[in-house]
C-alpha positions as CSV (number, residue, x, y, z in Angstrom):
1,X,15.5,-5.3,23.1
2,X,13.0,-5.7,20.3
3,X,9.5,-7.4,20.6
4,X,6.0,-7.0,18.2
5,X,2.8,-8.3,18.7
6,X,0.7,-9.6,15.3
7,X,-2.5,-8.6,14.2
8,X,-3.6,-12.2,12.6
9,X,-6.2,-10.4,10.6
10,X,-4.0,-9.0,8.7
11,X,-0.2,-10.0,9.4
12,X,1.2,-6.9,10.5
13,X,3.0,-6.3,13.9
14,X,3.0,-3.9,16.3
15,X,7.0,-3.4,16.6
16,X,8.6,-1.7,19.5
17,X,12.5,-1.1,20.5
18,X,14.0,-0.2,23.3
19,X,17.9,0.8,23.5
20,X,19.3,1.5,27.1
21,X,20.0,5.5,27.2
22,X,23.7,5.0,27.4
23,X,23.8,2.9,24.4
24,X,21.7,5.3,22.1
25,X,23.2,6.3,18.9
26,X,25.5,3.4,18.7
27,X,23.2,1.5,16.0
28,X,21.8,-0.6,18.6
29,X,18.4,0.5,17.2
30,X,19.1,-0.3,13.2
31,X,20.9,-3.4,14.0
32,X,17.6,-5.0,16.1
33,X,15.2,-3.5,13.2
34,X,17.1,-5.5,11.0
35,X,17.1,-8.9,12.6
36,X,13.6,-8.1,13.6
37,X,12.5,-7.6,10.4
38,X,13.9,-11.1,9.0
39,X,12.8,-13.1,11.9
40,X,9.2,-11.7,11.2
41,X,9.4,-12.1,7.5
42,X,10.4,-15.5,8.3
43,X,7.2,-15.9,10.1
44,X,5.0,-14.9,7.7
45,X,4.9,-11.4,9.1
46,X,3.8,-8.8,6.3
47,X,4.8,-5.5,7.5
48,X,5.6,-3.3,11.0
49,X,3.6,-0.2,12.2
50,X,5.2,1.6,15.1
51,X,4.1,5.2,17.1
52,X,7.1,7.3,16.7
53,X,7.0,10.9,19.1
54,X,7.7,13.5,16.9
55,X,10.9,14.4,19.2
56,X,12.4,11.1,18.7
57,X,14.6,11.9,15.6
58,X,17.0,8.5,16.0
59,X,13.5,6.0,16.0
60,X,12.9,7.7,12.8
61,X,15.5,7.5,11.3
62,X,15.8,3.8,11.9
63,X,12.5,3.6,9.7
64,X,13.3,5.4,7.3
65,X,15.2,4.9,4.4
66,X,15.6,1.5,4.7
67,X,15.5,-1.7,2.0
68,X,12.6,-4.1,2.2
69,X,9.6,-2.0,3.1
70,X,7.5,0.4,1.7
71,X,6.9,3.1,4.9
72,X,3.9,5.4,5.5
73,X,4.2,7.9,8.4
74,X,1.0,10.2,9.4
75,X,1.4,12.8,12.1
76,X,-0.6,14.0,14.3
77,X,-0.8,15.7,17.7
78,X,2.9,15.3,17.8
79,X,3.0,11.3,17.3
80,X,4.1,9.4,13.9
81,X,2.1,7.1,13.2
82,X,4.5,4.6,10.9
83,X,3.5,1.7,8.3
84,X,5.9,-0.4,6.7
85,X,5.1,-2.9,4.9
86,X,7.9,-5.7,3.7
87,X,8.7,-5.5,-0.4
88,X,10.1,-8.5,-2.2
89,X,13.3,-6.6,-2.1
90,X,14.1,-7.2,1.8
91,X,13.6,-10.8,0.7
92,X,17.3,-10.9,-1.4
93,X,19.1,-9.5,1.6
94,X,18.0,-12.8,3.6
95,X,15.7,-13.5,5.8
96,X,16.6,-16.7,8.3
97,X,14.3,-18.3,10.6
98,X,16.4,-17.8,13.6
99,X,15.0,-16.3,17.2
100,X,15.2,-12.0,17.7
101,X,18.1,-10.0,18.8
């Protein structure tokens, strides 16, 4: 399951995930980023942060490296602290106004 919370200030969420145990490694986790990233765009959503432990290699991954957004991450005392902020490039791979995953 996927779910953020927007800061109307300034237009960025607070994005979480969450991928049953059993299920982890299976994609589960890039797949929801994905379609959570163009139902927020499609809201007028301008970026995601997210606190990523240190330990948890697959969440980071799913940040990382990805089309669309430009991503900070700051550590410290063993937490990421991530900031990604949406690029006109995530914009050409679509972005439809349809509900989350």
């Amino acid at each position: 399951t996927s779910s953020y919370y927007v800061d109307p200030r300034e237009r960025v969420a607070e994005v979480a995930y969450l991928v049953d145990p059993a299920w982890q490694g299976a994609g589960l986790a890039s797949a929801l980023h994905a379609r959570t990233t163009e139902y927020a765009r499609s809201h007028g959503v301008r970026g995601f942060s997210a606190d990523v432990l240190m330990s948890n290699v697959g969440m980071l991954k799913v940040f990382r490296g990805r089309p669309g957004h430009d991503l900070v991450a700051d550590l410290e005392d063993g937490v990421y602290e991530v900031r990604m902020m949406f690029t006109d490039a995530g914009a050409e791979t679509g972005t439809g106004a349809q509900g989350p995953a």
